[in-house]
Backbone as CSV, one residue per row, in Angstrom:
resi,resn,N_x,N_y,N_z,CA_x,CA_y,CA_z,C_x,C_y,C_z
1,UNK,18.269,-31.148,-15.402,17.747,-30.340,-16.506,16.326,-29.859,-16.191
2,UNK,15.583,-30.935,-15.783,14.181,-30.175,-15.376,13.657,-29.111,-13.896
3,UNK,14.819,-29.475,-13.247,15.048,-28.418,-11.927,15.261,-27.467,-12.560
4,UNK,16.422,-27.634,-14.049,16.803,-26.270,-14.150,15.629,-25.191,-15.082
5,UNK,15.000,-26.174,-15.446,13.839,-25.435,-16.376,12.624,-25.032,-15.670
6,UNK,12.863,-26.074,-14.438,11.442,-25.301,-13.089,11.664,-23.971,-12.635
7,UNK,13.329,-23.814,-12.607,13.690,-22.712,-11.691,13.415,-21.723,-12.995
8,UNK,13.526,-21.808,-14.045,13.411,-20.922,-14.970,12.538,-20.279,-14.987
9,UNK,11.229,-20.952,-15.099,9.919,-20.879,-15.375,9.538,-19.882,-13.787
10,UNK,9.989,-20.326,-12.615,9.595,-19.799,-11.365,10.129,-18.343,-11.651
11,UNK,11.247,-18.139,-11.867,11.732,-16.742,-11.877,10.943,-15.895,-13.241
12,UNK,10.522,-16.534,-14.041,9.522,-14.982,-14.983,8.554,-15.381,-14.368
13,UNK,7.857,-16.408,-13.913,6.340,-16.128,-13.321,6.520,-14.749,-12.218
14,UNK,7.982,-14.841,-11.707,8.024,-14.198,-10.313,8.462,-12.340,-11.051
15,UNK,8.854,-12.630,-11.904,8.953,-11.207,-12.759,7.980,-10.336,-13.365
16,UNK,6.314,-11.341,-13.533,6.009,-11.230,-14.707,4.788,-10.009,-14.080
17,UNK,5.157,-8.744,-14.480,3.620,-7.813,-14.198,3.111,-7.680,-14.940
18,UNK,1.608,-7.511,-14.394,0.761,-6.313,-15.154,0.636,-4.963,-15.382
19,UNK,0.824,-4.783,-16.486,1.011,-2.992,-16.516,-0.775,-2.592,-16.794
20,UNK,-1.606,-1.885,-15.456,-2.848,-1.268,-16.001,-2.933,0.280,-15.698
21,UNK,-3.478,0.891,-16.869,-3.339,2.880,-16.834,-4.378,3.255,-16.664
22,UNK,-4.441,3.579,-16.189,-5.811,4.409,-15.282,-5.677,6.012,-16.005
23,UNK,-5.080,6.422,-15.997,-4.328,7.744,-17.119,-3.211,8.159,-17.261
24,UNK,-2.794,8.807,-18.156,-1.635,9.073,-18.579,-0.252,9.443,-17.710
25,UNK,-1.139,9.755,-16.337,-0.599,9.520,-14.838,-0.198,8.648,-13.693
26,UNK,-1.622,7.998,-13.957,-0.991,6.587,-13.151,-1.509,5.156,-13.153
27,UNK,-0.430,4.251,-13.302,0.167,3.250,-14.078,0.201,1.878,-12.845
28,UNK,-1.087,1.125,-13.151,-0.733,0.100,-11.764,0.290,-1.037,-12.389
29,UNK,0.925,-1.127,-11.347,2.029,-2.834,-11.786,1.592,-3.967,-10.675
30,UNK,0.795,-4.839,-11.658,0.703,-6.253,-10.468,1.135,-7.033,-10.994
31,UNK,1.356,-7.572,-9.367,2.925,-9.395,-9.685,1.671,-9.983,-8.834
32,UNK,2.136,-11.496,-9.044,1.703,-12.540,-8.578,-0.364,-12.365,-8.412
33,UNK,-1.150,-11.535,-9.672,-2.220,-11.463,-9.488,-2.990,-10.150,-8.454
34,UNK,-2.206,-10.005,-6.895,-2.854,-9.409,-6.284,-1.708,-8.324,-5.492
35,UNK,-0.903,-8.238,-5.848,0.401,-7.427,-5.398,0.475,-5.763,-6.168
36,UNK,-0.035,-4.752,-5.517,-0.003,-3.914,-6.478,1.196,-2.856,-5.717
37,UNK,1.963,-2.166,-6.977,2.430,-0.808,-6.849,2.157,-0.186,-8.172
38,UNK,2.787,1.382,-7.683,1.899,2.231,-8.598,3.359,3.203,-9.244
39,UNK,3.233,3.752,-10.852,3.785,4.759,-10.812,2.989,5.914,-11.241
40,UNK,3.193,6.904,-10.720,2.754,8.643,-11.048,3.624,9.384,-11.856
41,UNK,3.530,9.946,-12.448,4.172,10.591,-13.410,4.432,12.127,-13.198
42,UNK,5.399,12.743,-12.829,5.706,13.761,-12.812,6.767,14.409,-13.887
43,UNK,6.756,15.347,-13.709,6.961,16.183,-14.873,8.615,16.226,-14.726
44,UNK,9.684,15.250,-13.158,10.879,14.995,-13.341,11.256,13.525,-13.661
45,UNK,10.003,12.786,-13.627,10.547,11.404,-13.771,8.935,11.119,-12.768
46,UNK,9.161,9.247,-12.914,7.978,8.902,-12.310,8.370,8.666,-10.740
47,UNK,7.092,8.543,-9.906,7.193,8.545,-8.328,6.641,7.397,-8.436
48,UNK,7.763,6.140,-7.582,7.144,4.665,-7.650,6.417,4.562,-5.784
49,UNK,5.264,4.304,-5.984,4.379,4.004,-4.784,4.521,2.651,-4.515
50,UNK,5.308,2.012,-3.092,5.433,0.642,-2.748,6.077,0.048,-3.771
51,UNK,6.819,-1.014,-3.197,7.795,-2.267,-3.826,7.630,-3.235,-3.681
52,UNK,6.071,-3.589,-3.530,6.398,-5.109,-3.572,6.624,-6.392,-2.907
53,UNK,6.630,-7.642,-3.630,6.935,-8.630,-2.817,8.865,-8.646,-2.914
54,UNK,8.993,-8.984,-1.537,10.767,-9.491,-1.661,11.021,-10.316,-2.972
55,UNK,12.719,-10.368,-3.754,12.797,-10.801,-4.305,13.590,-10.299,-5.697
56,UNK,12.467,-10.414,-6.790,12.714,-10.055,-8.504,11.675,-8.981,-9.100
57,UNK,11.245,-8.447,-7.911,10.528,-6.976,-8.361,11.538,-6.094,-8.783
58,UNK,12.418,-6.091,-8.343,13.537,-4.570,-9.133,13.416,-3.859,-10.130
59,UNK,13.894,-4.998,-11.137,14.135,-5.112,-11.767,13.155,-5.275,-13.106
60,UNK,12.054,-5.841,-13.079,10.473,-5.722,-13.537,10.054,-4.192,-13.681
61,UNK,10.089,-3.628,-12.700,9.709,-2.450,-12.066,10.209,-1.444,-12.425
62,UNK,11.409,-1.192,-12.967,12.317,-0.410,-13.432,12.302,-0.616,-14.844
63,UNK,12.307,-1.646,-15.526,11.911,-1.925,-17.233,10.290,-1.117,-17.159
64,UNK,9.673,-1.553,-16.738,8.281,-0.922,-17.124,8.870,0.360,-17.080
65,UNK,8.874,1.424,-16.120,9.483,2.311,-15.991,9.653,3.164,-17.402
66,UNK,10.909,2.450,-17.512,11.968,2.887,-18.876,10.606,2.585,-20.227
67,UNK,10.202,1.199,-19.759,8.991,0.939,-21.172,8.186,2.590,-21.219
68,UNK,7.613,3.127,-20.227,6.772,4.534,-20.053,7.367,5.190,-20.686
69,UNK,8.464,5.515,-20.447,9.528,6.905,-21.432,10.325,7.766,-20.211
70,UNK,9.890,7.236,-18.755,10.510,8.200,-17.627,11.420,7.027,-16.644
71,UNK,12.525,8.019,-15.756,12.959,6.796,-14.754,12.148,7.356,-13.650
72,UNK,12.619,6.055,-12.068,11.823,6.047,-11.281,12.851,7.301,-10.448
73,UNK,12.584,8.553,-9.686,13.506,9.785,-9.040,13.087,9.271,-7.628
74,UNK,11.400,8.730,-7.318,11.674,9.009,-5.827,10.529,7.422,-5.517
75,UNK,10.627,7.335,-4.789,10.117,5.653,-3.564,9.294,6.293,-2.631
76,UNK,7.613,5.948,-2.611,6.799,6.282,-1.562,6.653,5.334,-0.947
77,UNK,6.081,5.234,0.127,5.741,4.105,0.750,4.916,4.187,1.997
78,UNK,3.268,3.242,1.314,2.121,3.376,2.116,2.192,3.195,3.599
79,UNK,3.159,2.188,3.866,3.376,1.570,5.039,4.625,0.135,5.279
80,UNK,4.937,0.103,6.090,6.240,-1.159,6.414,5.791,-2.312,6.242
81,UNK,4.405,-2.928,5.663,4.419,-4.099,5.886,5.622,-5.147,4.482
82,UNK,5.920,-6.265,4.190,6.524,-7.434,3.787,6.084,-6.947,2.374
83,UNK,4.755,-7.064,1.950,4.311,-6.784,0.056,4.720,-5.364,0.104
84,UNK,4.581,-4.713,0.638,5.017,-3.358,0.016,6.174,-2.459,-0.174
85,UNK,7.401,-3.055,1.288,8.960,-2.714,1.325,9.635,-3.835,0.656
86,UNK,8.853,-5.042,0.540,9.649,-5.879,-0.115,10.935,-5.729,-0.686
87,UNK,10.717,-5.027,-2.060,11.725,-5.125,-2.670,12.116,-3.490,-2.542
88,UNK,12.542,-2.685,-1.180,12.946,-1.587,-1.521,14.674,-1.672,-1.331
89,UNK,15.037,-2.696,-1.026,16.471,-2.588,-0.941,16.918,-3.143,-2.592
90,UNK,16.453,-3.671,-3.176,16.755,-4.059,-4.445,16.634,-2.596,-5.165
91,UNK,15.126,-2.008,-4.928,15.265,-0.736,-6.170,16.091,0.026,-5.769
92,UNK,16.565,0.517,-3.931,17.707,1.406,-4.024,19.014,0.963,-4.419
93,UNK,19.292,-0.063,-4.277,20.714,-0.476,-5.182,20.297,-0.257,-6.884
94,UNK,19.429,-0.661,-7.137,19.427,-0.190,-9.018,19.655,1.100,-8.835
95,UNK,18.540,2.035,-8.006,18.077,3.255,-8.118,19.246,3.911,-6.821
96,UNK,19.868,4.188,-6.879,20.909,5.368,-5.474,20.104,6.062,-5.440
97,UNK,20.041,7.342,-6.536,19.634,8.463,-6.457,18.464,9.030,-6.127
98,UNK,17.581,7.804,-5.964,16.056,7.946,-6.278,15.782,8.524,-4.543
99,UNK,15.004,9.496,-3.906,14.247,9.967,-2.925,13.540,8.266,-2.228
100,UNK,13.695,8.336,-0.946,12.714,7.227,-0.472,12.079,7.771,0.935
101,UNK,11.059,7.512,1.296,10.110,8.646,1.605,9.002,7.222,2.776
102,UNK,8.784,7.557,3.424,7.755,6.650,4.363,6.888,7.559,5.689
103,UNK,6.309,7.203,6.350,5.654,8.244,7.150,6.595,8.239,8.751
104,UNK,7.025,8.965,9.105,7.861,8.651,10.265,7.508,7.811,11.562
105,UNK,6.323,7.681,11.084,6.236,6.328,12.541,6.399,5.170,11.764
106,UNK,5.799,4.930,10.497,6.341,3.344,10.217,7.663,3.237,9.925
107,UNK,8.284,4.443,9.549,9.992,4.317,9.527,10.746,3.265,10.529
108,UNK,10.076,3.413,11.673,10.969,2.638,13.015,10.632,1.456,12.521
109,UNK,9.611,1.184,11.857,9.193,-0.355,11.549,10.475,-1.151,10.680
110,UNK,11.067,-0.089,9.889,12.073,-0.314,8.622,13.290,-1.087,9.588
111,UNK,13.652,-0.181,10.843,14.987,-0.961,11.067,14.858,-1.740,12.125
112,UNK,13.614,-2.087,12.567,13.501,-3.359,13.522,12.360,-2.653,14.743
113,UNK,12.390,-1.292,14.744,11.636,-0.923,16.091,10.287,-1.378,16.004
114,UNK,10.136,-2.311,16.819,8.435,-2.541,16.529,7.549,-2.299,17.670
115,UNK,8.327,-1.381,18.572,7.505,-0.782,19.868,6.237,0.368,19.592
116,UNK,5.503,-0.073,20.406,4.301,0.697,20.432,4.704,2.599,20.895
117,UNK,3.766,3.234,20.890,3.864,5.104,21.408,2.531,4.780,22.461
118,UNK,2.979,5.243,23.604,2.478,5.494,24.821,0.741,5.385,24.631
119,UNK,0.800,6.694,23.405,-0.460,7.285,23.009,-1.297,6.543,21.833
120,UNK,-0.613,5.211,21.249,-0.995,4.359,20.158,-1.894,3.368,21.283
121,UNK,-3.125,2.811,20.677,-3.836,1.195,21.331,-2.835,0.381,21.260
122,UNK,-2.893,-0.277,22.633,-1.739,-1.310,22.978,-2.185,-2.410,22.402
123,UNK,-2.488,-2.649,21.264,-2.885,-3.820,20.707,-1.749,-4.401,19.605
124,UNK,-1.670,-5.368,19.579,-0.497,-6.524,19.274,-0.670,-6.073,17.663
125,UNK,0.691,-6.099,17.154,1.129,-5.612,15.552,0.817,-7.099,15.107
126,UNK,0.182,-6.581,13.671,0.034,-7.693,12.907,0.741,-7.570,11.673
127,UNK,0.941,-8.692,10.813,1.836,-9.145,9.322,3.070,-9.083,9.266
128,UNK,3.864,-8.971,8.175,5.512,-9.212,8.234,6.141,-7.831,8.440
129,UNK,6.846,-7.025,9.212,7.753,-6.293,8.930,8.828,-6.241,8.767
130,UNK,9.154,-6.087,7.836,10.696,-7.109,7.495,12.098,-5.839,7.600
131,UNK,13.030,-5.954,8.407,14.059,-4.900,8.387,14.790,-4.744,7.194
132,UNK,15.055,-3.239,6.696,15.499,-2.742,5.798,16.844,-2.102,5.959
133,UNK,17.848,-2.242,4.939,18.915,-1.668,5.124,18.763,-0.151,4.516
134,UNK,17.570,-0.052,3.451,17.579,1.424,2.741,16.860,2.303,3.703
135,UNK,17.881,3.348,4.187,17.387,4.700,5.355,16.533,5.478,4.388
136,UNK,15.342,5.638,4.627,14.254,6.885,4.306,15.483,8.273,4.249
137,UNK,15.464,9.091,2.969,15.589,10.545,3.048,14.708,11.315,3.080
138,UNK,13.303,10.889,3.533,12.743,11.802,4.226,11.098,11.286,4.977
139,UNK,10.911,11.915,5.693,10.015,11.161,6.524,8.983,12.257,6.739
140,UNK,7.493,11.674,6.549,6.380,12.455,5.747,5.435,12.476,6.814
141,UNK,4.371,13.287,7.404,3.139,13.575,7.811,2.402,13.939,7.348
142,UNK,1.146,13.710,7.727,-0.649,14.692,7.197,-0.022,15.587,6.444
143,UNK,-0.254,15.985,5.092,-0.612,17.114,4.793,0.589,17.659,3.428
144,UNK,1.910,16.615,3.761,3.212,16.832,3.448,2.756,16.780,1.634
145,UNK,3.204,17.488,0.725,3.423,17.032,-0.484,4.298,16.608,-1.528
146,UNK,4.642,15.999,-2.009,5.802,15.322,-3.007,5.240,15.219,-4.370
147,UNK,6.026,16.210,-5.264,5.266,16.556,-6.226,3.835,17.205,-6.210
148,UNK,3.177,16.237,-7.220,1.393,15.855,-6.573,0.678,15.480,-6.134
149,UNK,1.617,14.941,-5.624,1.078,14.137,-4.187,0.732,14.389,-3.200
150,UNK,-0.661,14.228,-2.376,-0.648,14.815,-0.495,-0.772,13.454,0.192
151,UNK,0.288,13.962,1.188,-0.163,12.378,1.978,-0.756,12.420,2.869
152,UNK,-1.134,11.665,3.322,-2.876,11.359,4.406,-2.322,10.148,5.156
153,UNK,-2.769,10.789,6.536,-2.925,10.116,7.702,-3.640,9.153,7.905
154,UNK,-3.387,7.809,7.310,-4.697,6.840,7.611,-4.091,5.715,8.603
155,UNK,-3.893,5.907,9.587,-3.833,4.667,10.127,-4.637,3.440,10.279
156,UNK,-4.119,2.721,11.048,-5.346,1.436,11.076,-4.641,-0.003,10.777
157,UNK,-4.261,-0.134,9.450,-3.986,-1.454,9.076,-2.326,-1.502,10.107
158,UNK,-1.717,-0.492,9.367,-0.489,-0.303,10.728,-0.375,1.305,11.072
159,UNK,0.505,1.426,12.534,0.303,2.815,13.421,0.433,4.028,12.050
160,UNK,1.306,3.469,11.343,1.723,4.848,10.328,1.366,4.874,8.714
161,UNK,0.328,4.095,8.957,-0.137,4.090,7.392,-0.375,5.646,6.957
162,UNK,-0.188,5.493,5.457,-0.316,6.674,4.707,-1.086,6.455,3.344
163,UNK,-1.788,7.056,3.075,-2.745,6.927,1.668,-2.188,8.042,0.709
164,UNK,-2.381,8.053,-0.728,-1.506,9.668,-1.256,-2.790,9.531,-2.192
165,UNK,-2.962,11.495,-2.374,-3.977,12.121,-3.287,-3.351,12.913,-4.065
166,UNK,-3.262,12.467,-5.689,-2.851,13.546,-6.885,-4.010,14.102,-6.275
167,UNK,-3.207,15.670,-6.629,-3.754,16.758,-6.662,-4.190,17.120,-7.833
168,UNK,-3.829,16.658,-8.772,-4.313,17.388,-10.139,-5.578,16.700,-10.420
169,UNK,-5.960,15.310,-10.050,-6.622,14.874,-10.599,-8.023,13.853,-9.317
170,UNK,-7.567,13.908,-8.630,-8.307,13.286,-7.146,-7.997,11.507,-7.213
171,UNK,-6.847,11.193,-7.632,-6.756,9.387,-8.005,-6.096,9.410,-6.626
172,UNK,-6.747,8.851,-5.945,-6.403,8.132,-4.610,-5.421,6.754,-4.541
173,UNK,-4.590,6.967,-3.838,-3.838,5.726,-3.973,-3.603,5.345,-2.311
174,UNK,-4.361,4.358,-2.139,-4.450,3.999,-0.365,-4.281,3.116,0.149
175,UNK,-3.038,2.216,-0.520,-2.328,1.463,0.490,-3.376,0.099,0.755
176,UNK,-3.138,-0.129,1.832,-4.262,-1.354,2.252,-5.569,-0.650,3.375
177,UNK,-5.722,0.719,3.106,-6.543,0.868,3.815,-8.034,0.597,3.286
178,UNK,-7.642,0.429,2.058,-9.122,-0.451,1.276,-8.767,-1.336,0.627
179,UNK,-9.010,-2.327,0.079,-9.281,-3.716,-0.812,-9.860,-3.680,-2.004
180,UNK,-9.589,-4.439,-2.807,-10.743,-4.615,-3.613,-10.406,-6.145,-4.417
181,UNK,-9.666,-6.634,-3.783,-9.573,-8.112,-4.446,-9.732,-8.722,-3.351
182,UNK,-10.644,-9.954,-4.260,-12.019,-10.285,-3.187,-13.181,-9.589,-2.850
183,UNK,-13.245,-8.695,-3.238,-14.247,-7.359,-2.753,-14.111,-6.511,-2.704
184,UNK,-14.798,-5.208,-2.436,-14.123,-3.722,-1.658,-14.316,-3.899,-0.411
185,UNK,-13.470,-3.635,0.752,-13.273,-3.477,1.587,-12.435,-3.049,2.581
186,UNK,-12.838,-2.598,3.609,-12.162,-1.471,4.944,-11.049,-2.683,4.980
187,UNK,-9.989,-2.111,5.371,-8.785,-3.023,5.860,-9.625,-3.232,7.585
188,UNK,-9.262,-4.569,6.933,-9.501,-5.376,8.758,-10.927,-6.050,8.574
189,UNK,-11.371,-6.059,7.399,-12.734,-6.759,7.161,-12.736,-7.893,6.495
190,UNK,-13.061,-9.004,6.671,-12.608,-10.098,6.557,-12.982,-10.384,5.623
191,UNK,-12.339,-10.343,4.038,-13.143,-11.385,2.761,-12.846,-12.683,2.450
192,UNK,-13.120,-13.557,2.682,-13.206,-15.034,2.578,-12.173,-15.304,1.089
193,UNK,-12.732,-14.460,-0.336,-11.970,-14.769,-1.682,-10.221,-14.100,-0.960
194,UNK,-9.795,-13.270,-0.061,-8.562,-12.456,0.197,-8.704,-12.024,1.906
195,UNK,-8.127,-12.710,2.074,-8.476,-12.512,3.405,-7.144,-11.731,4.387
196,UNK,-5.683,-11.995,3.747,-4.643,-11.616,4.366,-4.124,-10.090,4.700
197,UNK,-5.007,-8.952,3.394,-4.970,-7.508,4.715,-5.749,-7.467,5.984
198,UNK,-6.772,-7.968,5.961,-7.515,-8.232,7.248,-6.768,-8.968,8.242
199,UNK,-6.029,-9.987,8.324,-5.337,-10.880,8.586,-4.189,-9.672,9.638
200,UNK,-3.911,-8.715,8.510,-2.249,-7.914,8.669,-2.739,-6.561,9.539
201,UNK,-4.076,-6.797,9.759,-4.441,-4.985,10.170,-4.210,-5.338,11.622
202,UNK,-3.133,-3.842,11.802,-3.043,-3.960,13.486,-4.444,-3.395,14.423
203,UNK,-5.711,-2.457,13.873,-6.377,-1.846,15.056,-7.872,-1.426,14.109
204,UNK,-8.538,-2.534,13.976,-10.005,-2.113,13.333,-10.404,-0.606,13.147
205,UNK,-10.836,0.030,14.710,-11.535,1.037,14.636,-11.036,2.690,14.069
206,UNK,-9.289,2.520,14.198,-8.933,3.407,13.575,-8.700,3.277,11.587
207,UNK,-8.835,1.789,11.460,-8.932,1.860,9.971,-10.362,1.896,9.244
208,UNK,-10.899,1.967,10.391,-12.475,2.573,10.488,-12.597,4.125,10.093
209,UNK,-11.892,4.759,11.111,-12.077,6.296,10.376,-11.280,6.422,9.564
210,UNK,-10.170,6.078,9.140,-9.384,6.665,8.188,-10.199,6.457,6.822
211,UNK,-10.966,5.175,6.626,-11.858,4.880,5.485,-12.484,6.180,5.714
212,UNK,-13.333,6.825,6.264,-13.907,7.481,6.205,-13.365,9.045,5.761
213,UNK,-12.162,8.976,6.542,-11.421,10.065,5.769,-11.532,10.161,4.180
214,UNK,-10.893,8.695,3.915,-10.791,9.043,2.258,-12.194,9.001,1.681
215,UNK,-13.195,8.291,1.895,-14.120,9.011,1.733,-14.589,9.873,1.186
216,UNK,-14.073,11.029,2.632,-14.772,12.470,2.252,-13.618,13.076,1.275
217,UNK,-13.020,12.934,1.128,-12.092,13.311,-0.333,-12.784,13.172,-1.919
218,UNK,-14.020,11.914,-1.865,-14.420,12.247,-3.257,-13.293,11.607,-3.998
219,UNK,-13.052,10.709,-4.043,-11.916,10.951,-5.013,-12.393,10.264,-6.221
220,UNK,-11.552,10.545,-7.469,-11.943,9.814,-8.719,-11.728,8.772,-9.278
221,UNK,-10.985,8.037,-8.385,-10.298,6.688,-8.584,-9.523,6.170,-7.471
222,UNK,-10.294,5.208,-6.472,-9.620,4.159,-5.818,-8.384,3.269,-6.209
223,UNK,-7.373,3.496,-5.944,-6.188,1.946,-6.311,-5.223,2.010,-4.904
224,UNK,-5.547,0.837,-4.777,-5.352,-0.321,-3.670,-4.156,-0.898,-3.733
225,UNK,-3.747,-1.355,-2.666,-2.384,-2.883,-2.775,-2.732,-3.592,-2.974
226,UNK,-4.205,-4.052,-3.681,-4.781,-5.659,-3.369,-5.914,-5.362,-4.365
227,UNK,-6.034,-5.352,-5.275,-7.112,-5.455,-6.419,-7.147,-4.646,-7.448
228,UNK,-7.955,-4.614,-8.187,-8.406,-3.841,-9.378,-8.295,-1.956,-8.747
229,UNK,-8.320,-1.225,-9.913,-8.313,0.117,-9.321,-10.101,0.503,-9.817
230,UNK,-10.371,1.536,-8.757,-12.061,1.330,-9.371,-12.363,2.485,-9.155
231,UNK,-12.820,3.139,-10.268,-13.655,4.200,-11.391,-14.777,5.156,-9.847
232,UNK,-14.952,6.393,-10.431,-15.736,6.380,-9.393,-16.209,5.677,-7.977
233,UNK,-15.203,6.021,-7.036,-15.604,4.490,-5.805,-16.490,4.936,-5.010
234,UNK,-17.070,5.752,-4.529,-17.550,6.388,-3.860,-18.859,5.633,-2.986
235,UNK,-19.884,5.058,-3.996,-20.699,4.122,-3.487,-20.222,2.580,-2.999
236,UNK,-19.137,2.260,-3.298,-18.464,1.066,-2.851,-17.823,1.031,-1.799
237,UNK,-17.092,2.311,-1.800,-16.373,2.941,-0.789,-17.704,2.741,0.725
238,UNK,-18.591,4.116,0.656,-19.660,3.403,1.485,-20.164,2.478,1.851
239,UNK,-20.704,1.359,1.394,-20.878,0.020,1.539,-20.046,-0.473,2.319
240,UNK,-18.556,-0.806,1.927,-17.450,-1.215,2.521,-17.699,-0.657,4.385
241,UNK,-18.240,0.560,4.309,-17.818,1.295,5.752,-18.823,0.710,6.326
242,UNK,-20.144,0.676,5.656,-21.013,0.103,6.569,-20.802,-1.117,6.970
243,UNK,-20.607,-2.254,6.027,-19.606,-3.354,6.477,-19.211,-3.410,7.677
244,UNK,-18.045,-2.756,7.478,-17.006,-2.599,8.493,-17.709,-2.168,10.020
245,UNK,-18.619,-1.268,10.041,-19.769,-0.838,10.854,-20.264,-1.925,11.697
246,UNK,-20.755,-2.150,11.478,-21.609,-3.550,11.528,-20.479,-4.947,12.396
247,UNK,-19.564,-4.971,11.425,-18.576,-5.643,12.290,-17.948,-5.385,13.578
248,UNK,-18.039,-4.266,13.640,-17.224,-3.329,14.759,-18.366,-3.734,15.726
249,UNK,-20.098,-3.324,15.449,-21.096,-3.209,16.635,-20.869,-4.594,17.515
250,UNK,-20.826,-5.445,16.153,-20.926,-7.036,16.925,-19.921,-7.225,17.620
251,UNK,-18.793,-6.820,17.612,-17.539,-7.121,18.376,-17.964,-6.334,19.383
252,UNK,-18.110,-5.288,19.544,-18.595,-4.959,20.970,-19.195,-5.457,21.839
253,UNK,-20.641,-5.718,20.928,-21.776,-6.617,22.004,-21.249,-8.079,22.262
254,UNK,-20.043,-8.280,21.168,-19.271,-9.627,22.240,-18.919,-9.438,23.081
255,UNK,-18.007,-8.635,22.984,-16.984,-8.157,24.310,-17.954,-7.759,25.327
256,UNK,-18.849,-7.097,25.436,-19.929,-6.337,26.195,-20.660,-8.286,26.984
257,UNK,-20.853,-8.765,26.295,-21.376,-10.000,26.799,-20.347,-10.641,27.574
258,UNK,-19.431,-10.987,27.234,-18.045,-11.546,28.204,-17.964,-10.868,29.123
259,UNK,-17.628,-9.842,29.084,-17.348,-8.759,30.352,-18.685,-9.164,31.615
């Protein structure tokens, strides 16, 4: 009886999100405290950004949804790592119909390819990529738009990360290429309170510029896979880079000393 009331209790903790609105557009959902996906609201239904941890996200995810007044039509996705495809084979069995969408190099990540491109730093992949049975219907680059959405080239944390910018409104939504639980910070910068995107980033110096990319976008609202969404980021945003700056010099003048 009390196994059966542990297991009870485990499965709504494991259900249980936060719904926070940033505007009438977009809608963060966090599980387990630091797990974020996002929905956007379009004028056919909402666009769900990332899925999550494996598991009893589906289904969570899809009630909020319906709670908004719209269903979910299409599945973005920042990048292949474990929190964010998690649960995309669960929402395409709820969801068939729904669009699922990833950047075509982390696609190979989906069905097991975890080989490097000639022209990528041969440096060793980091965090979970977990193989997916749901095939992408369509596969996105720089510049591509979905709805109001533009997607952006940020690599760094992995080869094919992608960040997305409403257009109507400049709300940045960027994946793990920034933080903000535990801190703000560049993916690959180590915060002691959250330390596991840093942990998961495959190649510092390119999640070095891509910060900088978003950046220069200005945008009006930072939201992250990993913290709070934050208001004007712009001066935090900076900070973070210099950070990251700074970390990068010293790793050199290590390496520069060994050598």
């Amino acid at each position: 009886m009390l196994v059966n009331k542990l297991k009870t209790l485990a499965e709504r903790i494991l259900q249980t999100m936060k719904v926070t609105a940033y505007s009438n557009n977009l809608f963060q959902l966090t599980h387990l405290g630091a797990i974020n996906c996002y929905l956007v609201r379009e004028d056919d239904g909402f666009t769900l950004i990332d899925t999550g941890w494996p598991g009893s996200q589906a289904q969570p995810i899809v009630q909020e949804a319906h709670k908004l007044g719209l269903p979910i039509v299409r599945i973005l996705l920042t990048h292949a790592h474990i929190d964010h495809v998690g649960s995309l084979d669960a929402l395409h069995d709820a969801l068939p119909d729904a669009q699922v969408a990833i950047s075509e190099r982390d696609a190979r990540f989906l069905s097991g390819d975890k080989s490097l491109d000639p022209s990528e730093p041969q440096v060793r992949l980091r965090g979970g990529y977990p193989v997916c049975k749901t095939k992408p219907t369509l596969l996105l680059h720089e510049g591509d738009r979905i709805g109001s959405l533009e997607a952006l080239a940020t690599p760094g944390h992995t080869p094919g990360h992608l960040a997305f910018l409403d257009t109507r409104d400049r709300a940045l939504i960027a994946g793990d290429a920034f933080q903000t639980q535990g801190g703000v910070a560049v993916s690959g910068t180590f915060e002691l309170l959250f330390p596991l995107p840093a942990l998961a980033t495959w190649h510092k110096g390119l999640a070095q510029e891509s910060a900088r990319k978003l950046l220069a976008l200005q945008p009006s609202v930072l939201a992250v896979g990993h913290g709070r969404m934050l208001s004007h980021p712009q001066a935090a945003m900076e900070r973070a880079i210099r950070v990251m700056e700074q970390s990068l010099v010293k790793e050199v003048r290590k390496q520069s000393h060994v050598a």
